[in-house]
N, C-alpha and C positions, 0 to 999 in steps of 0.2 A: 505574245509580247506583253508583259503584268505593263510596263508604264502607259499602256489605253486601259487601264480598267479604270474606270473614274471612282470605283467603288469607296476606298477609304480618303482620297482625294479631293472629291469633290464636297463630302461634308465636311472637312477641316477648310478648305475655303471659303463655304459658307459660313462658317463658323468663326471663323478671323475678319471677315467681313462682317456680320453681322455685331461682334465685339469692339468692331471702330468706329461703326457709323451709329453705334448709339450708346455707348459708352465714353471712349475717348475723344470722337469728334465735336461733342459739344463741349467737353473739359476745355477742350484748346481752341474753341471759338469763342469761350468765356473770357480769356486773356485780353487785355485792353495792352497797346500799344504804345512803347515808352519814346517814341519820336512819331508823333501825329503828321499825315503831310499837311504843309502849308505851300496856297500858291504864292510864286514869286512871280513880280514883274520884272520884265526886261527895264533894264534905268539906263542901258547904255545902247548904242545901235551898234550894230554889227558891222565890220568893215568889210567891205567887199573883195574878196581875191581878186589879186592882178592875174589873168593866166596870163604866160611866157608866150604862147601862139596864139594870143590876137592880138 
């Protein structure tokens, strides 16, 4: 069965792996974020559900 032979296989996934984690993955870790989070307080309180059965 050729699709167990990891022969040509497994060095293109090394090799696609290794081309993202140090190539591309620091490119796109270098991007700064165009809506930073900010916390919110709650300003209003919560109204409590009536249930119908109690």
């Amino acid at each position: 069965m050729p699709q167990l032979n990891p022969n040509p296989w497994f060095s293109i996934m090394l090799l696609t792996w290794f081309t993202f984690s140090l190539l591309i993955q620091p490119k796109l870790l270098s991007f700064t974020s165009a809506n930073n989070p900010v916390n919110k307080t709650m300003t209003t309180k919560p109204i409590p559900w009536t249930w119908p059965w109690t």
